[in-house]
ROGU-93943 format. One record per residue (C-alpha): residue number from 1; residue in one letter; x, y, z negated. Coordinates in steps of 0.05 Angstrom, whole numbers. Layout:
ATOM resi resn      x      y      z
ATOM  NUM    A      X      Y      Z
...
REM end
This chain:
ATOM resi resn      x      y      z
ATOM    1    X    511    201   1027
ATOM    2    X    561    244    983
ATOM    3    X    596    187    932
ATOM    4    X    640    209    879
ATOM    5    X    691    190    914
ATOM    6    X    676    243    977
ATOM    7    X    671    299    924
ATOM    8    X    739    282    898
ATOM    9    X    779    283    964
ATOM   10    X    742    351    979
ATOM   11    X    783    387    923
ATOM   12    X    849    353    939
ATOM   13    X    901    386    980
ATOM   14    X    887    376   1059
ATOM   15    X    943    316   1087
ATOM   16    X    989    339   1138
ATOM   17    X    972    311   1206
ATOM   18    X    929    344   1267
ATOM   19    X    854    354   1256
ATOM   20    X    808    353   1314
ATOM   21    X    750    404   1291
ATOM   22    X    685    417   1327
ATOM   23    X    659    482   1330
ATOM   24    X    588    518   1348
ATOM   25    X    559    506   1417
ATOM   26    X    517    565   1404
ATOM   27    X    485    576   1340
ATOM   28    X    537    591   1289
ATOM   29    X    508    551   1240
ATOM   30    X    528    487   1278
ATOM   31    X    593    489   1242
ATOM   32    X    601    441   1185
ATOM   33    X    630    456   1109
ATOM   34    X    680    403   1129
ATOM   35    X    705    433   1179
ATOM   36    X    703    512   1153
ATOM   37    X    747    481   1097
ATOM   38    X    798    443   1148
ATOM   39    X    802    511   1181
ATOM   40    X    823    552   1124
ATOM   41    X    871    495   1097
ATOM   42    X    913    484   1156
ATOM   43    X    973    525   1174
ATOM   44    X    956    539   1243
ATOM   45    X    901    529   1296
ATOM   46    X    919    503   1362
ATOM   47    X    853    545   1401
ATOM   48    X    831    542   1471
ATOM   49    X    817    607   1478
ATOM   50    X    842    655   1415
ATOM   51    X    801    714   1427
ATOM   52    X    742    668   1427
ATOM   53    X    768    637   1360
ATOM   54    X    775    697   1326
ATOM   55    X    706    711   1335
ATOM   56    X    682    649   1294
ATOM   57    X    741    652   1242
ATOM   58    X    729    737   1227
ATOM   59    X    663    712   1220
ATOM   60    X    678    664   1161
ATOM   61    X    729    700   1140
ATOM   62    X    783    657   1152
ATOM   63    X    855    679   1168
ATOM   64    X    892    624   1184
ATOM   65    X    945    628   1241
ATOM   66    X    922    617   1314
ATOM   67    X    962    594   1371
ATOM   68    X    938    582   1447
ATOM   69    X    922    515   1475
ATOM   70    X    892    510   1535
ATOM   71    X    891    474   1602
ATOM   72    X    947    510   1638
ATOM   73    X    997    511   1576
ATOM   74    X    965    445   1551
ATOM   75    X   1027    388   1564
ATOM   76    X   1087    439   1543
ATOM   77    X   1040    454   1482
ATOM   78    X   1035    386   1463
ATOM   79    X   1101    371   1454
ATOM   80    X   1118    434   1418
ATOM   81    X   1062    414   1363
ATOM   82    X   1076    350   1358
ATOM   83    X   1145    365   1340
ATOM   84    X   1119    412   1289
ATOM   85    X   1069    358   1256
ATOM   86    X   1124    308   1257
ATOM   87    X   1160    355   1211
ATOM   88    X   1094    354   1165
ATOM   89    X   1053    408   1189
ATOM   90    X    976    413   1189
ATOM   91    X    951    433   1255
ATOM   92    X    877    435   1267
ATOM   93    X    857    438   1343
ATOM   94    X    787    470   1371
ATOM   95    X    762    488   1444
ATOM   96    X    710    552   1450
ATOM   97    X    660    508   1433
ATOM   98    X    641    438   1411
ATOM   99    X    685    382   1409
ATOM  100    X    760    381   1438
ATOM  101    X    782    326   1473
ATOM  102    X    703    321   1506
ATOM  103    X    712    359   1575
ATOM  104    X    764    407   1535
ATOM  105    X    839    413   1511
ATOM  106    X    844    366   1453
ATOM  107    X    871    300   1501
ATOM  108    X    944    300   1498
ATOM  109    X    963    330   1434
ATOM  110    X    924    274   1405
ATOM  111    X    957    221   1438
ATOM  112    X   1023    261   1420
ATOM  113    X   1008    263   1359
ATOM  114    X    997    181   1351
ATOM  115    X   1073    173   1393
ATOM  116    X   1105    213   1333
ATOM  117    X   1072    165   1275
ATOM  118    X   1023    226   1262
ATOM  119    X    950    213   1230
ATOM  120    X    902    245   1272
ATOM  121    X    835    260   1244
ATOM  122    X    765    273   1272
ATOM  123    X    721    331   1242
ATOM  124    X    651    318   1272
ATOM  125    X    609    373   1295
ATOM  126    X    570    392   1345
ATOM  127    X    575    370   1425
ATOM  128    X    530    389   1481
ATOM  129    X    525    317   1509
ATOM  130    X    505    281   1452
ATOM  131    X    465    346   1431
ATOM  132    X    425    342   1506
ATOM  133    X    418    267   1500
ATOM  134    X    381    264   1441
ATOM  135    X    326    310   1453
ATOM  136    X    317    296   1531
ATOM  137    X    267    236   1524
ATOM  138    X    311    198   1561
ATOM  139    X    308    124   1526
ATOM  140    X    238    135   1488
ATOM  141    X    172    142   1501
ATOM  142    X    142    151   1583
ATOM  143    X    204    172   1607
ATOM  144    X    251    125   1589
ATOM  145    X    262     67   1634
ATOM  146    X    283     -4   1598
ATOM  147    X    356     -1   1567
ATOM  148    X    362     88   1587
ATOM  149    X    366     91   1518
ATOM  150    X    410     41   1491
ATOM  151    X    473     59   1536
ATOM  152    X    495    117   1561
ATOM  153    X    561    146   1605
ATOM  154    X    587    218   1593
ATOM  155    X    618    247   1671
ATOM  156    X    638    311   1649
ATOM  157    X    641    364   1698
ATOM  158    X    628    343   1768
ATOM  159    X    682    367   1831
ATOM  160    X    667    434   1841
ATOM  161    X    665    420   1921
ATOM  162    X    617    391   1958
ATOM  163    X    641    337   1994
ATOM  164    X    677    316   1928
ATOM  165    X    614    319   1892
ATOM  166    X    576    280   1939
ATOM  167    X    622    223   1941
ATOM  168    X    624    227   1868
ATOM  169    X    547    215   1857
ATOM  170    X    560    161   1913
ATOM  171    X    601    123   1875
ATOM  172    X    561    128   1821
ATOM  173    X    488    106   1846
ATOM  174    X    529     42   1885
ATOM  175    X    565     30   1818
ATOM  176    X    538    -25   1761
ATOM  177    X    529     32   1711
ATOM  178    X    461     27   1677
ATOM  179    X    427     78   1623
ATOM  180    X    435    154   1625
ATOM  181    X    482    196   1656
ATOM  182    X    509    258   1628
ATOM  183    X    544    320   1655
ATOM  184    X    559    389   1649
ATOM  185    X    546    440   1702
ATOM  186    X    566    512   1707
ATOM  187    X    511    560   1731
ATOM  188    X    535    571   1792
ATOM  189    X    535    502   1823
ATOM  190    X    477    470   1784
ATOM  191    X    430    486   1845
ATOM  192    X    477    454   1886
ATOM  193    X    483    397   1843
ATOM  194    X    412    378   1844
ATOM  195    X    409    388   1915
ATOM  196    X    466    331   1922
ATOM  197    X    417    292   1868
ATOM  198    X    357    293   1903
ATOM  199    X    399    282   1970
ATOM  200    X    429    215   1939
ATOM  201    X    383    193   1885
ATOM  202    X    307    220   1917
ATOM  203    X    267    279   1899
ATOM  204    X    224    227   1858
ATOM  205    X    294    218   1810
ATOM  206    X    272    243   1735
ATOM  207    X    319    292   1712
ATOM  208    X    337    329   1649
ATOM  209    X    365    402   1646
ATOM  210    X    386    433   1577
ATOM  211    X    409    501   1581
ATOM  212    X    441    544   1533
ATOM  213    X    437    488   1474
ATOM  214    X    434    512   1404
ATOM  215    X    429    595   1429
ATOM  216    X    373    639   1423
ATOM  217    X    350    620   1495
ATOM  218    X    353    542   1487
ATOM  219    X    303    508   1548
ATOM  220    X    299    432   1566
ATOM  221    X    272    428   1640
ATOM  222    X    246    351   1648
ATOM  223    X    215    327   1716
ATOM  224    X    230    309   1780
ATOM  225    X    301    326   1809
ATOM  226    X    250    367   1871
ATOM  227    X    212    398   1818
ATOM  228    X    272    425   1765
ATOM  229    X    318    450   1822
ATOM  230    X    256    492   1846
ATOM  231    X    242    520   1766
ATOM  232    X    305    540   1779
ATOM  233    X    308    569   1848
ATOM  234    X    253    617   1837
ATOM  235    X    286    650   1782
ATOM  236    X    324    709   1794
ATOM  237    X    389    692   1763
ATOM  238    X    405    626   1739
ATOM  239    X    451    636   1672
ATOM  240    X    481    595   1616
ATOM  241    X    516    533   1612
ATOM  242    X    480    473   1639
ATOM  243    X    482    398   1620
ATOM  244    X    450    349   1671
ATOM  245    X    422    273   1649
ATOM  246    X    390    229   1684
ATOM  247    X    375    152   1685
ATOM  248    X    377    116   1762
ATOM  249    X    319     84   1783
ATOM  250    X    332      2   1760
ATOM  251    X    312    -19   1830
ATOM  252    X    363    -11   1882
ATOM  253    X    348    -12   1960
ATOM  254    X    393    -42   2016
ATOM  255    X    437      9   2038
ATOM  256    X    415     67   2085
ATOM  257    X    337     44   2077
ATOM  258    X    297     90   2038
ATOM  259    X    254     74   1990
ATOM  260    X    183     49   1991
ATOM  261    X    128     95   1977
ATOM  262    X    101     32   1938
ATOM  263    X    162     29   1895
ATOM  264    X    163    102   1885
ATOM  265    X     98    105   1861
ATOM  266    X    111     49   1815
ATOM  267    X    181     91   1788
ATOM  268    X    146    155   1774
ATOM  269    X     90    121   1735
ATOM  270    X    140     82   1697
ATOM  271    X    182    143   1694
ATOM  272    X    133    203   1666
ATOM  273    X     74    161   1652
ATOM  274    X     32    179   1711
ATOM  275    X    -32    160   1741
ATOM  276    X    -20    118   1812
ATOM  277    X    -61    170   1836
ATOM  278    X    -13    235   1812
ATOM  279    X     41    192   1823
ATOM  280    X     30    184   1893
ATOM  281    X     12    257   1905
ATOM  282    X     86    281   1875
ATOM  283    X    115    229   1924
ATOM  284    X     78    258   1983
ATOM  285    X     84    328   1971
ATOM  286    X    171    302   1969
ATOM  287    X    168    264   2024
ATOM  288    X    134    333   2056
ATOM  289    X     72    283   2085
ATOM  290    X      0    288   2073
ATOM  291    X    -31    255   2017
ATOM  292    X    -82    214   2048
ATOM  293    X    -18    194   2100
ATOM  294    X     18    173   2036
ATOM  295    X    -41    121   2015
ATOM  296    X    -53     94   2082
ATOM  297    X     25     75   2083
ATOM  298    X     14     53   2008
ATOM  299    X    -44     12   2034
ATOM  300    X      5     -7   2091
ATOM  301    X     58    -33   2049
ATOM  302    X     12    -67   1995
ATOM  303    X    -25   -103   2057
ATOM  304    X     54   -141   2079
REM end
């Protein structure tokens, strides 16, 4: 809602302090007037990546002053702006893309910047995670699973090795942590990453892939955690930058014991809104059995 009182502090000179802008994901038009007018009205911008700034600022036409701030230069860098913005400067802060601070630089100059007495303001934009989140179908409709929607934990980037990674997702499926999960994934490893899901959570796990949000080649792949890392596996090439959500199955089994076919069944009706009788064919072709093996052991089960 624009109030009067919004239009008036748009024509008054921008405060000194450090601004925290967001910046396109993809589509250029994900930046905001807010933050196009922070960018031209500071007197420098702390950037991730400068070449990669320059792109979005020649765009616009903006000239202001750039400066490097990344994760190798990031703590010295930090105390070298904060010094500056203690003196009254206006420093405005972006990563290549989205939001810094989110899996990005942006971290320590802000809480450098609250040390020195310095106001340190948000300028919203775009961000991948809450940009995936929204439109996976996690938390509405046949997907969702009670509460996937109403909470939600961001992970960032995953450990790049194996064993790390593993443990990681450990941790995290023995951990109280309900509602969707969110990460990002570079394309290189996302295969491997859904091999560790399936490996930890089950092939039956519903999954979420977005890739490339916001470009020209934007694709949500929603199923199973078997049938996505497949999609993905017969492709040639596997390009763009991923982000991965999921939501862990509310029941839990006793450690080591796999679970059910029953309860399976049960999950991927709840899950995608499947008939018992789909439902139990996706579970036998991941458990690599026959189907009418699967509803004799479903008989089995139902029969304790």
């Amino acid at each position: 809602m624009n109030t009067d009182e919004e239009r008036e502090d748009a024509t008054k000179p921008l405060a000194p302090g450090l601004y925290l802008v967001a910046t396109p994901i993809g589509n250029l038009e994900d930046i905001t007037l807010r933050a196009l007018r922070v960018l031209r009205s500071v007197d420098k911008i702390a950037c991730e990546d400068t070449r990669q700034t320059l792109k979005l600022l020649n765009h616009f036409q903006i000239h202001t002053p750039t400066i490097s701030y990344h994760m190798h230069n990031e703590a010295g860098r930090a105390v070298e702006l904060a010094a500056a913005l203690k003196a009254g400067a206006r420093i405005a802060v972006v990563s290549d893309a989205g939001t810094p601070g989110i899996a990005d630089p942006g971290g320590q100059i802000a809480a450098a910047a609250i040390a020195a007495g310095v106001p340190v303001f948000p300028i919203p934009g775009a961000n991948a995670a809450i940009s995936a989140l929204i439109a996976s179908g996690l938390g509405s409709g046949a997907v969702a699973r009670e509460g996937a929607g109403e909470s939600f934990t961001f992970h960032g980037f995953l450990p790049a090795k194996e064993g790390q990674r593993r443990t990681a997702l450990e941790a995290l499926r023995k951990s109280s942590a309900s509602g969707t999960m969110i990460f990002y994934e570079a394309p290189h490893r996302i295969l491997d990453t859904l091999a560790d899901v399936e490996g930890i959570f089950g092939a039956t796990q519903h999954v979420v892939v977005a890739r490339e949000l916001t470009k020209l080649h934007e694709e949500f792949l929603r199923g199973t955690v078997s049938e996505v890392r497949k999609t993905l596996a017969d492709r040639t090439t596997v390009r763009g930058e991923f982000v991965l959500l999921f939501a862990p199955a509310a029941e839990s089994t006793p450690e080591g014991k796999p679970k059910s076919i029953a309860v399976e069944v049960r999950e991927l009706m709840k899950a995608q809104g499947l008939s018992e009788k789909d439902a139990l064919k996706q579970v036998a072709r991941a458990r690599n059995i026959g189907k009418s093996d699967a509803y004799r052991e479903l008989q089995r089960e139902r029969g304790k």
